[in-house]
N, C-alpha and C positions, 0 to 999 in steps of 0.2 A: 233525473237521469244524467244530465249536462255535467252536474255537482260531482257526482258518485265521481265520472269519467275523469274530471277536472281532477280529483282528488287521486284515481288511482294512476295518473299520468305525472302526477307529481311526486308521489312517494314512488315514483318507478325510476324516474330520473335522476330523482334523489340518490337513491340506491345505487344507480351506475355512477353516477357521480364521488359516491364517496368510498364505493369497489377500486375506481381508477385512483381517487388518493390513494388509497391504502396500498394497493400494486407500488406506487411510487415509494410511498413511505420505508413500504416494504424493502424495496432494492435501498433506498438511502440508510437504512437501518442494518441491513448485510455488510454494505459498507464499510459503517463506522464499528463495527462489532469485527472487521476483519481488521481496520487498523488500530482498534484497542489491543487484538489479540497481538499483532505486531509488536505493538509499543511494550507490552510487559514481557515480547519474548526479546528482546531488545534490552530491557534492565534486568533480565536473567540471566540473560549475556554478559552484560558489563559488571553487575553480583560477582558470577563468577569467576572474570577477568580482574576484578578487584580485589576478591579474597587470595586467587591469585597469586596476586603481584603484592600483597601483604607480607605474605613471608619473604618477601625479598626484601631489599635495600632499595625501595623506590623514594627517590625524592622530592621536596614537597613541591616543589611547580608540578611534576607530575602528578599527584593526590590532587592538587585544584583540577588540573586538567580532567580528568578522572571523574571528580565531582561533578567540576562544571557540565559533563556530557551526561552525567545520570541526571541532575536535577531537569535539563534542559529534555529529556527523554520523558522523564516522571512531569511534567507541566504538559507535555503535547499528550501526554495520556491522561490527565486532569480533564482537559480540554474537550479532549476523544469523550470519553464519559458523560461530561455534562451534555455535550451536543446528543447522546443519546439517550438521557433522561430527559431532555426538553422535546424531542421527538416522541420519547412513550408519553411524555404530557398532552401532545396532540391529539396521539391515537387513544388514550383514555380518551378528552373531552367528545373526540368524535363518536367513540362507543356509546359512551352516554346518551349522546345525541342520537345515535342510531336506535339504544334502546327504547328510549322515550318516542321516538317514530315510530320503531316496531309496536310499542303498546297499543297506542292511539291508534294503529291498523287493524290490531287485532281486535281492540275493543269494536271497532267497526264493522268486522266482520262477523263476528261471533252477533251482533246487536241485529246484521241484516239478516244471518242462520234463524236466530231464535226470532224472528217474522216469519219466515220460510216457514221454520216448524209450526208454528204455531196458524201461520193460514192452510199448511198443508192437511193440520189435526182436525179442521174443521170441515175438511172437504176429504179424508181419507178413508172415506167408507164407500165397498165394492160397487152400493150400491149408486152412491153420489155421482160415482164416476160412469156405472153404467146410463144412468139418467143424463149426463153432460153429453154422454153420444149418442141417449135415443132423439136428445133433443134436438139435432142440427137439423138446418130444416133442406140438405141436400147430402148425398153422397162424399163430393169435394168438403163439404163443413165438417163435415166428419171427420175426414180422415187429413183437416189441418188439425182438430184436434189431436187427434192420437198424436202426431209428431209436438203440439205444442205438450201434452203431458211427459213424453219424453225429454222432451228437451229441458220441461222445467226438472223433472226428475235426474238430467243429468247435470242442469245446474246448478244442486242441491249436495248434489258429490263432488262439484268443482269445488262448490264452497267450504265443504268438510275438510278437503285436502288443501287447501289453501289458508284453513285454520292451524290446519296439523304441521302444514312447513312454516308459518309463520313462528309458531310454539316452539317448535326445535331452533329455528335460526335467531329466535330471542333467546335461549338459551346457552347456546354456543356461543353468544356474543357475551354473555353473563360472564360466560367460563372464560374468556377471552378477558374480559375487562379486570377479573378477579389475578389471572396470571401476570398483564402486564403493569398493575397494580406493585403485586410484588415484585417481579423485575425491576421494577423504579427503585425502591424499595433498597434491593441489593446492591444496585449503582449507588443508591447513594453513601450507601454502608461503606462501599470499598472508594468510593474517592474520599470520605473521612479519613480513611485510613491510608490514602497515599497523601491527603494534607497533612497527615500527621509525621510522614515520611519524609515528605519535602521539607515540613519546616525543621526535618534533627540533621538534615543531608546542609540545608543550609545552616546551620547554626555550623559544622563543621567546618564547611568550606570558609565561615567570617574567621572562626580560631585561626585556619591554616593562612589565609591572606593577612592575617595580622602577624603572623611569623614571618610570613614575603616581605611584609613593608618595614621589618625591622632592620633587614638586610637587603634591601631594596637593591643596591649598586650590587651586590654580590651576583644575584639572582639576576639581573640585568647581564652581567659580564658572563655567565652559566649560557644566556640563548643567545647572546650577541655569536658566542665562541660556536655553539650549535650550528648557527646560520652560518657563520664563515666556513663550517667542516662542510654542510650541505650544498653551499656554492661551489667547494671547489670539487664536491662531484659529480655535479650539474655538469661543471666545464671539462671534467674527463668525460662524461656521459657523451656531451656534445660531438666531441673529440670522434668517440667512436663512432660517431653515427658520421661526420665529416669522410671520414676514412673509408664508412661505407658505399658511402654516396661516389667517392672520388672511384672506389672498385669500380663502380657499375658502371660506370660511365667508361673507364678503360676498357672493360670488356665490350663494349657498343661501341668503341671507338671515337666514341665521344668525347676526344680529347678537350677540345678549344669551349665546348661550353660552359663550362665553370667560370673560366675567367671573362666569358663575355658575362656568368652570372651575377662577375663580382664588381664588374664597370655599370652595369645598371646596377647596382644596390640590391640583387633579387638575393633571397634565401636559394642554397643550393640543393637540389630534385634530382632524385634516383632517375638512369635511365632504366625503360620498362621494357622488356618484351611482353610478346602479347599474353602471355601464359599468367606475368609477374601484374601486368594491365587488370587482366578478367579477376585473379585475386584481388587486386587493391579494392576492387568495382565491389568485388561481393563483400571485403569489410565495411567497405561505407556504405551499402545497402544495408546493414546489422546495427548498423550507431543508435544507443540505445536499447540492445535488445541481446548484449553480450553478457557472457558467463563475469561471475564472479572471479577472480585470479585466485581465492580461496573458497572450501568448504563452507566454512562458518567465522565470519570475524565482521569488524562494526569499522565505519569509516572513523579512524583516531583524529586526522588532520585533511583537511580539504585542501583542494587545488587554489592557490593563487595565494592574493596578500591578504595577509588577515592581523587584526589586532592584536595582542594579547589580552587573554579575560582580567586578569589582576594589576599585568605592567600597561596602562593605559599609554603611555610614553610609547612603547616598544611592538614593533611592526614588523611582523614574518613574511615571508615570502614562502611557497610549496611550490617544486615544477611538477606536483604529481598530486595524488591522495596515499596519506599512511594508514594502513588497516590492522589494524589491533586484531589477532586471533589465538586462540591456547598453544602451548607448547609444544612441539613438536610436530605442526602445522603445517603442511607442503604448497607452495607455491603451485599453481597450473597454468596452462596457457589458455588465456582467453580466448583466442581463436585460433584455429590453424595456420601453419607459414611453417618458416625455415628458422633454425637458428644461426643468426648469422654473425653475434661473437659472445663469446665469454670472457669476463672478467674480473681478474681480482682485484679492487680495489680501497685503497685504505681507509677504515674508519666505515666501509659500506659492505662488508662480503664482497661475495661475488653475485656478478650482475651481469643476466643474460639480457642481450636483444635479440627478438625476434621478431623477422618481416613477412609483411605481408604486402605484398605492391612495392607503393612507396609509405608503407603507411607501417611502423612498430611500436610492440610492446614491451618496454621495458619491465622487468623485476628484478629489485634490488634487495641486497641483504640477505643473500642465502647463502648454504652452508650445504654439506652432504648431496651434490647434486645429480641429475638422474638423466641430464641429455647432453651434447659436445655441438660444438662447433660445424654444420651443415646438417644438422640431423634433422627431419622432416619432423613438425610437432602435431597432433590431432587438438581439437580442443579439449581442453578440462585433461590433457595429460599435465602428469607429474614433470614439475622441472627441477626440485631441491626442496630441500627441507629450508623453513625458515629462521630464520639466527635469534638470536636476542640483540636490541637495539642497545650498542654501546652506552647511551645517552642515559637512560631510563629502566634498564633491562627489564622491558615489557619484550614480547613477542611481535615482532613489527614486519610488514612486505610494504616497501615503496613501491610502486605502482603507476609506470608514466605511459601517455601513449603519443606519436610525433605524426606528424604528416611531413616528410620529407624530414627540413630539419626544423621546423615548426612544432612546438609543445603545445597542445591541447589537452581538455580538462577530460580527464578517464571520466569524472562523473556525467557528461554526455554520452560515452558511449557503452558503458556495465548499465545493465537492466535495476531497477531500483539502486542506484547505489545514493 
């Protein structure tokens, strides 16, 4: 009896035990199966964007770049894939193992029924049973009887039912092992077929580097010139946000503070009223949890210094992130505020700021614009169409955001970017 209990105390633990992996498994598997689906709407995306900018006159540092961001998209979805065929590897081998537990229960159960049956056949006659209650030798004897044939008779139906759900949930687990079988199956099929993908994306992107490195100095003096054009509308950008800062502070009367800003060495800060205060307060409560400044487009270049993938020598700088989106693509405002200047400048479109406290978002590089000069903006409203980037004529929105006059990286504060 000890035995029986021992045994049915362990395959019951068991059981909760490999429910809660699987619960887990479970959510780790939603997971990776949401950022698979990301990753390949992401090289649909940039497909698109590619074929694109085909029919154009794109140049070849741009195709590397181009490449380089598909291959590097297509490897983190390689990645994605595999982590979820070695997870259906688990959840097989545990099926298995559940099934093979399941059996060994069942054989056990079914072996303790067919005892049941078989001492019940020998004692299942009207009369045997009436003779087992004439024989008690008291009233009380009796009628523990009666409840002990009850109850063996009801334990006789626990155990039928207990055959019948063990039957079905071995089953279901069959059907389970048989599904996620082929599931594997399908994964593996389709990361074949993006290794097959990556190795012709890379075999292009060596042709096109080996075109770079023919003309190496050429291509070198192309982004050196890039970066000179982007510096110097950094320092118009600055400019304007200096000019704004110097308003606010006229208007507060805040005459003398700037230049005690500029005797300590401080960066110079908007003065706040308390209205321009509780805004600033509610963007920085939102850092990280902000609208996209477009619809649909993919981060092209990230905030800060970065290498170049082919000119190892050559070192860029970004005050902002560049977002690659299709044609005729509207800029929005990430958050609500004011617009507090427009401008046109050379080599960039035009380039709105817009405040929030002391804290704005610039967008640069539009064209066809849809707001002026103090206009109050919602989020995700329409501020201008966006241009095509001199450089590359891709479809390009710079994208800065400042803390006074302090540039910080948009990718802290846009949700997934």
């Amino acid at each position: 009896m000890q035995l029986k209990l021992k045994l049915k105390y362990t395959l019951f633990f068991g059981l909760l035990l490999s429910s809660l992996l699987a619960v887990a498994q479970n959510d780790k598997q939603a997971e990776l199966e949401r950022q698979r689906r990301a990753l390949m709407s992401q090289i649909e995306e940039l497909s698109k964007l590619r074929q694109s900018n085909k029919k154009k006159e794109i140049n070849v540092l741009s195709q590397v770049e181009d490449l380089a961001s598909k291959i590097k998209t297509r490897e983190n979805l390689i990645r994605v894939t595999n982590s979820q065929a070695n997870l259906l590897t688990q959840k097989i081998n545990q099926n298995i193992n559940k099934i093979s537990e399941l059996r060994a229960e069942l054989s056990k159960l079914k072996e303790d029924y067919a005892a049941m049956v078989q001492k019940s056949y020998k004692s299942k006659s009207s009369q045997s049973r009436i003779m087992f209650l004439l024989s008690s030798e008291s009233f009380l004897q009796a009628y523990k009887r009666v409840q002990y044939m009850k109850q063996y008779s009801n334990y006789r139906k626990k155990q039928g039912d207990q055959i019948k759900e063990r039957t079905t949930l071995l089953q279901e687990t069959n059907t389970k092992l048989i599904d996620q079988k082929e599931e594997k199956q399908q994964l593996i099929a389709q990361n074949k077929r993006e290794q097959e993908k990556l190795e012709d994306e890379k075999k292009q992107q060596d042709a096109l580097i080996a075109t770079i490195r023919e003309k190496e100095s050429s291509y070198a003096a192309q982004i050196n010139k890039k970066q000179a054009e982007a510096n110097r509308i950094d320092r118009e950008i600055d400019r304007l946000i200096r000019e704004a800062i110097a308003a606010s502070k006229k208007e507060s009367g805040a005459t003398t503070t700037s230049e005690t800003e500029i005797k300590k060495g401080a960066m110079p800060t908007f003065a706040l009223t308390p209205a321009a205060k509780a805004l600033a307060n509610d963007f920085a409560s939102n850092k990280g949890r902000m609208d996209w400044p477009v619809e649909r487009g993919r981060v092209y270049k990230k905030f800060g210094t970065s290498k170049h993938p082919t000119l190892p020598n050559i070192t860029t700088y970004n005050s902002g992130v560049e977002i690659e989106t299709a044609p005729g693509s509207v800029a929005r405002a990430a958050f609500k505020g004011t617009v507090q200047q427009v401008q046109l400048i050379r080599g960039g479109g035009y380039t709105i700021l817009i405040r929030h406290g002391n804290y704005l978002t610039v967008y640069q590089n539009l064209k066809n614009l849809k707001v002026k000069v103090n206009d109050q903006v919602s989020t995700k409203q329409a501020l201008g169409e966006i241009a095509e980037n001199s450089f590359n004529g891709k479809t390009i929105l710079k994208f800065l955001v400042y803390k006074d006059s302090e540039r910080l990286n948009p990718e802290d504060w846009i949700y997934n970017m």
